[in-house]
C-alpha positions as CSV (number, residue, x, y, z in Angstrom):
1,X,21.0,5.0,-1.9
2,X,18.5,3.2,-4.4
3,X,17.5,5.5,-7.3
4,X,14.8,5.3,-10.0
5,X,15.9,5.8,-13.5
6,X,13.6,9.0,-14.1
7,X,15.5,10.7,-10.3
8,X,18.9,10.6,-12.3
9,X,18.8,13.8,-12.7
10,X,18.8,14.6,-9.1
11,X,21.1,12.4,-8.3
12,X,23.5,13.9,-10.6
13,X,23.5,17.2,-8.7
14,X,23.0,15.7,-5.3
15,X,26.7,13.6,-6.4
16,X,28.1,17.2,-7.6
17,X,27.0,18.9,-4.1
18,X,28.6,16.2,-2.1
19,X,31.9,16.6,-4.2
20,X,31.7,20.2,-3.9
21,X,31.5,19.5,0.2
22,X,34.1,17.2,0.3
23,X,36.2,19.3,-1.8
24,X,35.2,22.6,0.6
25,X,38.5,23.0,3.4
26,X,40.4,25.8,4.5
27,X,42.2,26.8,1.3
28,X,39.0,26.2,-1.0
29,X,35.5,27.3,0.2
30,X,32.5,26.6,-2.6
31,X,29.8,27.7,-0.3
32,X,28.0,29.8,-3.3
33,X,28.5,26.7,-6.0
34,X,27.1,24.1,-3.4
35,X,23.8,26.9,-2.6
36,X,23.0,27.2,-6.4
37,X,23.6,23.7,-6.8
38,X,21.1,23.1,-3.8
39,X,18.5,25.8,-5.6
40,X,19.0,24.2,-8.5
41,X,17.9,21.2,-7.4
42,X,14.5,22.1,-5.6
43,X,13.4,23.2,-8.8
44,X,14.2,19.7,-10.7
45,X,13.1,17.5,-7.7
46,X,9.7,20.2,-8.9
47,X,9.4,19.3,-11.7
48,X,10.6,15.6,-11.7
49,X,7.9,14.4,-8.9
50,X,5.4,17.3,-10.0
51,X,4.4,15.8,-13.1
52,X,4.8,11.9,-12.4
53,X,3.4,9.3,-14.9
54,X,1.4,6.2,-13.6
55,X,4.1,4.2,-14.2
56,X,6.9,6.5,-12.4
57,X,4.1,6.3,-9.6
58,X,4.5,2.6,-9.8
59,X,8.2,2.3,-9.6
60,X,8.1,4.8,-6.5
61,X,5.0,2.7,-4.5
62,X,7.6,-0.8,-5.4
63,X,11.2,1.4,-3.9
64,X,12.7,-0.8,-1.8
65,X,12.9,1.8,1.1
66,X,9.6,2.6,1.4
67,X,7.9,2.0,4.3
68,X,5.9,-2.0,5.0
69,X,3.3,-2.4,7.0
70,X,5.6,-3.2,10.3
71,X,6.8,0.6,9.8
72,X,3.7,1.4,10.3
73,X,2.7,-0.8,13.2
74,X,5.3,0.3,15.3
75,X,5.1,4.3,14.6
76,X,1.6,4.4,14.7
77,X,0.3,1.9,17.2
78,X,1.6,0.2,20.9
79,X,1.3,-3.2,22.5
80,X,1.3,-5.2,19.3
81,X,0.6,-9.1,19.6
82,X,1.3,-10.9,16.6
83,X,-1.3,-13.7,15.8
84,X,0.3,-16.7,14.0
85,X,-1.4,-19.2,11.7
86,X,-4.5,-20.0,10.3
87,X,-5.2,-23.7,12.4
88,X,-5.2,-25.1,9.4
89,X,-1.8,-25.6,8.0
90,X,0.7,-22.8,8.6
91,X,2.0,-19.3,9.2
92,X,2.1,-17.2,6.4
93,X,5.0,-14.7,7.2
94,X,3.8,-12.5,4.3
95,X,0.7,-11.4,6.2
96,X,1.2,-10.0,9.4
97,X,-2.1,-9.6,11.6
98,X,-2.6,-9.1,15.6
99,X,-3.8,-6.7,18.1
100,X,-2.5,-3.4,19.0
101,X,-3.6,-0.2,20.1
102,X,-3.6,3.0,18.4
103,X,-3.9,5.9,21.1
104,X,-6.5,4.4,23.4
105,X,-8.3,2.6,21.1
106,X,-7.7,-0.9,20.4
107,X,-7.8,-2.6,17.0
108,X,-6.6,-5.5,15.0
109,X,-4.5,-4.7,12.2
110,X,-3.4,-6.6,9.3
111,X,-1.5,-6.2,6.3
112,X,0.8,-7.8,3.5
113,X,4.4,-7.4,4.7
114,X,7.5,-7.5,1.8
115,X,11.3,-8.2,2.9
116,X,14.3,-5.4,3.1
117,X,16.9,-7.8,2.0
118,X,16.5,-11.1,0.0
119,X,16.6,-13.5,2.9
120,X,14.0,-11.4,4.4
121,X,11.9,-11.7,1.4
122,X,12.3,-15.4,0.7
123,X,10.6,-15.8,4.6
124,X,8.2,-12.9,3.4
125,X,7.6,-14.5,0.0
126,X,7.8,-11.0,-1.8
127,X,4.5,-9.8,-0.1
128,X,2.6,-12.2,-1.8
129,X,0.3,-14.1,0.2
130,X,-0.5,-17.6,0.8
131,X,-4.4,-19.5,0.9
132,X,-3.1,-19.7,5.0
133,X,-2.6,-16.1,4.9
134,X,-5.8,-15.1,4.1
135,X,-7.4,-17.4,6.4
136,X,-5.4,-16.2,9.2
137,X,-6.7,-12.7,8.2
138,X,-9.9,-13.6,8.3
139,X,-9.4,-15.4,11.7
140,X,-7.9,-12.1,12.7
141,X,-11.1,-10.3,11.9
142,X,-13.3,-12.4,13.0
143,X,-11.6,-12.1,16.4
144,X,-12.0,-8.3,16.0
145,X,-15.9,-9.1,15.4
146,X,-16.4,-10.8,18.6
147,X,-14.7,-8.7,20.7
148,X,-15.7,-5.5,19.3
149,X,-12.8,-3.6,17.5
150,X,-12.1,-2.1,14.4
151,X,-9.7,-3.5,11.7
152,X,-6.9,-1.6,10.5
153,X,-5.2,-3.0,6.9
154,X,-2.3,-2.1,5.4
155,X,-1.9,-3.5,1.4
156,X,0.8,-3.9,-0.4
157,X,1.1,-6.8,-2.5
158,X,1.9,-7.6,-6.1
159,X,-0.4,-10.3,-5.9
160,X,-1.6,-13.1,-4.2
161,X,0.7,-15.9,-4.8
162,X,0.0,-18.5,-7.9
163,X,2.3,-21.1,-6.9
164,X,1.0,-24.6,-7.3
165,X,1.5,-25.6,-3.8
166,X,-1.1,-22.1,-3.2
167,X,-3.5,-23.0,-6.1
168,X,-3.9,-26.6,-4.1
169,X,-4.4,-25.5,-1.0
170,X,-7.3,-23.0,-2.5
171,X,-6.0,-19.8,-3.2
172,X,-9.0,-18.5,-4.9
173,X,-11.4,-20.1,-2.5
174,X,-9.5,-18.3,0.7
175,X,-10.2,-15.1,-1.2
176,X,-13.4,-15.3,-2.1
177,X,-14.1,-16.2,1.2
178,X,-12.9,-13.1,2.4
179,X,-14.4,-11.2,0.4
180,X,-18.0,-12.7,1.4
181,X,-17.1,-12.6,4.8
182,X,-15.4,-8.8,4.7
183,X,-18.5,-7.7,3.0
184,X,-20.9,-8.9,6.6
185,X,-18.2,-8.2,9.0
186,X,-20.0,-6.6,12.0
187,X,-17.2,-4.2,12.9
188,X,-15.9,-0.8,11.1
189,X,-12.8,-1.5,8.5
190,X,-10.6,0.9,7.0
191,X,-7.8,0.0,4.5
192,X,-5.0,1.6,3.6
193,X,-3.1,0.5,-0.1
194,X,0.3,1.7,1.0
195,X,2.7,0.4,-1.6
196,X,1.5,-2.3,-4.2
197,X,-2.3,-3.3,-4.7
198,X,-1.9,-6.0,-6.7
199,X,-5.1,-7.8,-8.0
200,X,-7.4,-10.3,-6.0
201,X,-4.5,-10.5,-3.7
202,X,-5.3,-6.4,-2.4
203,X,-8.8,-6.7,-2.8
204,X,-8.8,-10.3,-0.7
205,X,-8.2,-7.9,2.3
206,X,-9.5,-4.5,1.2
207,X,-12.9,-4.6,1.5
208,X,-13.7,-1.9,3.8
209,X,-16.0,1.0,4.7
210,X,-13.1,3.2,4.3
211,X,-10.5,2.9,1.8
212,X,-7.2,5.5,1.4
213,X,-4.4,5.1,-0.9
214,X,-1.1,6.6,-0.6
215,X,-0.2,9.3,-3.5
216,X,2.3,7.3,-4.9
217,X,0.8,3.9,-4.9
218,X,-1.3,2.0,-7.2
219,X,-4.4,-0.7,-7.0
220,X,-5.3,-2.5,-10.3
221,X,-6.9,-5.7,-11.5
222,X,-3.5,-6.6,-12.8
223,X,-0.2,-5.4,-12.6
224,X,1.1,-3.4,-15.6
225,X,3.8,-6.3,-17.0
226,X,1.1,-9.0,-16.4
227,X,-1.6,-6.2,-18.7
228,X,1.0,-6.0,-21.4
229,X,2.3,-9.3,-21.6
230,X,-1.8,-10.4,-22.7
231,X,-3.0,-7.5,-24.9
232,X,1.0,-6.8,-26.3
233,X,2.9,-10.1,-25.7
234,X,5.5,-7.7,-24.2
235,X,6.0,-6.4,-20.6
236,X,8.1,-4.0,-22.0
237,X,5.0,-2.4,-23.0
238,X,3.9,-2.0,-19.1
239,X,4.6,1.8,-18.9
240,X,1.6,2.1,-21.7
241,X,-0.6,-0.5,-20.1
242,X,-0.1,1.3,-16.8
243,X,-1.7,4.3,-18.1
244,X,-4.6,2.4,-19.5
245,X,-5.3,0.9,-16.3
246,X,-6.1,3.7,-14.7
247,X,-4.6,2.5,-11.2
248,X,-3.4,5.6,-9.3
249,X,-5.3,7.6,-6.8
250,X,-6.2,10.4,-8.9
251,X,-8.1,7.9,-10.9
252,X,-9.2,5.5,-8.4
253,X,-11.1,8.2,-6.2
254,X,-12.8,9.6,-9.5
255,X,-14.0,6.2,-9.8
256,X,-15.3,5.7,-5.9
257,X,-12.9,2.9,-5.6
258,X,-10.7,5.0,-3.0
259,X,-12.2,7.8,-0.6
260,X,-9.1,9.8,0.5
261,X,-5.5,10.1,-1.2
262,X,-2.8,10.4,1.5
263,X,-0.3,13.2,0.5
264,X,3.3,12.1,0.4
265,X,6.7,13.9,0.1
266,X,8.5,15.1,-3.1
267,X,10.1,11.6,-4.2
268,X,7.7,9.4,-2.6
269,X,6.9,8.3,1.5
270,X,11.0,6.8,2.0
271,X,11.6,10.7,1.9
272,X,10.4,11.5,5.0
273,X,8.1,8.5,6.4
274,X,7.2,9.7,9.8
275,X,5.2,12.9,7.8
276,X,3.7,10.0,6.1
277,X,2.7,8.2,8.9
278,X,1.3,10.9,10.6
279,X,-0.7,12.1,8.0
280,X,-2.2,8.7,7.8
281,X,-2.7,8.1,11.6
282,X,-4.8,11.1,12.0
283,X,-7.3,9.9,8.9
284,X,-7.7,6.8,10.3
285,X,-8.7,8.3,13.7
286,X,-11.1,10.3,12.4
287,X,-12.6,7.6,10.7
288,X,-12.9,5.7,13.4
289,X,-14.3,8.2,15.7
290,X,-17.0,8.5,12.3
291,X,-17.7,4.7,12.0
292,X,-17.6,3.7,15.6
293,X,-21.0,5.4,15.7
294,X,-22.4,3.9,13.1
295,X,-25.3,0.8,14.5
296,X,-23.6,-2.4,13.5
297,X,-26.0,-3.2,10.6
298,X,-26.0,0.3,9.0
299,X,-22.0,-0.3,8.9
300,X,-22.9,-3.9,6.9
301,X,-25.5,-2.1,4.6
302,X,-23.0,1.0,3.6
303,X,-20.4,-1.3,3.2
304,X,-22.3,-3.3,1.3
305,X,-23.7,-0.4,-1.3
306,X,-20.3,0.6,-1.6
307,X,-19.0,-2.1,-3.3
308,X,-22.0,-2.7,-6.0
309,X,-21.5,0.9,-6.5
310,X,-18.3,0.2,-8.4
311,X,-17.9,-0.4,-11.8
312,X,-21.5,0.9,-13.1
313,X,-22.0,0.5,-16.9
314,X,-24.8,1.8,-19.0
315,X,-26.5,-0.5,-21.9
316,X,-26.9,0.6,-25.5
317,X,-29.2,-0.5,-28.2
């Protein structure tokens, strides 16, 4: 099982209870050491997820075994179609859009997609998107526009990707073309940061009318070894510039950046995902049942308001 550094603990008395066990047969019963062990343990999984730095919240929103966007397709939502391609030059297999239905409504969803092995995330190209990718989101949406259905995104993404081949094919255009076009979309969105939300390439499909963030993951500017590598030459300094940041949910919905923080389990959503899930289903139907009503240009204006809300300053003499 993958472990975080700042778990050890645990694991150390999770190895000693499943010793115990296999030790435990007919002429050696340690059924009392095993249930203090297993009391033991509660209390340091308590106080090992209870008081979580930023940066031990990042390390759990990157675990391998957490659940990706197609986890979520498939436990939430029926009748998925994928849509492929942006008609312009390719598929982008680390952004996954189509239609589905959730209950009886139907939507399109979107969202960044990582790998669970390293083949997988070669074709998924770590979650980090491509210029095509965010066109074929926006083709996605646009689609939802015309026909009338709500968006549903899922983001988790270190960043959009700044490969040369990307930066030539106009990365930073395809994003800021979403964003425009996010911003006057005629339809409700809600988006969800699930793991990672790295940078321009989160925000190049988050801009909704509802945004929720999982407990345990983040949404910055930057990422934390890309923060300390400018103002400290060192990533090794990315615990520290993760606290500076300010990137977790508890931060990020003092700010009005986020609107909800979805609860997750003691040692992050891998623990027990379908809790998770559920949790996060029955927010987004709410909202949904709240923004379907909404007349189509008071959606655009609140949108809208929402975003130059963010980051107010004051002026000083």
């Amino acid at each position: 099982m993958s472990s975080l550094q700042f778990e050890k603990p645990i694991i150390d008395i999770q190895n000693k209870i499943a010793e115990l066990r296999k030790l435990s047969n007919g002429h050696a019963d340690f059924t009392a050491e095993i249930q203090k062990l297993e009391q033991k343990m509660g209390s340091v999984r308590a106080k090992v997820y209870g008081n979580l730095s930023s940066w031990q919240r990042i390390q759990i929103a990157r675990h391998p075994k957490r659940p990706y966007t197609l986890d979520y397709i498939s436990a939430m939502m029926t009748d998925f179609v994928e849509i492929h391609g942006d008609r312009l030059f390719a598929d982008d297999f680390a952004m996954i859009t189509g239609f589905a239905r959730i209950d009886d409504q139907m939507v399109v969803v979107l969202g960044h997609q990582k790998g669970r092995d390293t083949s997988e995330n070669v074709k998924r190209n770590f979650g980090c998107a491509h210029p095509e990718g965010y066109r074929k989101a926006m083709r996605a949406m646009r689609l939802a526009e015309k026909f009338g259905l709500p968006v549903i995104v899922f983001i988790d993404t270190p960043g959009a990707y700044p490969g040369i081949g990307a930066e030539e094919r106009g990365q930073a255009q395809a994003i800021a073309e979403n964003l425009r076009d996010m911003a006057g979309l005629r339809t409700p969105i809600i988006a969800t940061v699930i793991g990672e939300g790295g940078s321009g390439g989160a925000l190049g499909v988050g801009v909704a009318d509802y945004v929720m963030i999982l407990e345990n993951a983040y949404y910055s500017v930057i990422s934390p070894e890309g923060c300390a590598s400018i103002l400290w030459r060192s990533a090794t300094k990315a615990p520290e510039a993760s606290e500076a940041l300010k990137l977790t949910g508890e931060h990020l919905i003092k700010f009005g950046i986020v609107d909800e923080i979805i609860p997750e389990p003691l040692g992050g959503a891998h623990q027990d995902s379908a809790t998770v899930i559920a949790a996060l289903k029955a927010s987004i139907l709410k909202q949904l049942a709240r923004l379907n009503g909404l007349a189509r240009q008071d959606l655009v204006d609140k949108r809208y308001a929402k975003f130059r809300a963010i980051g107010q300053f004051t002026t000083q003499k």
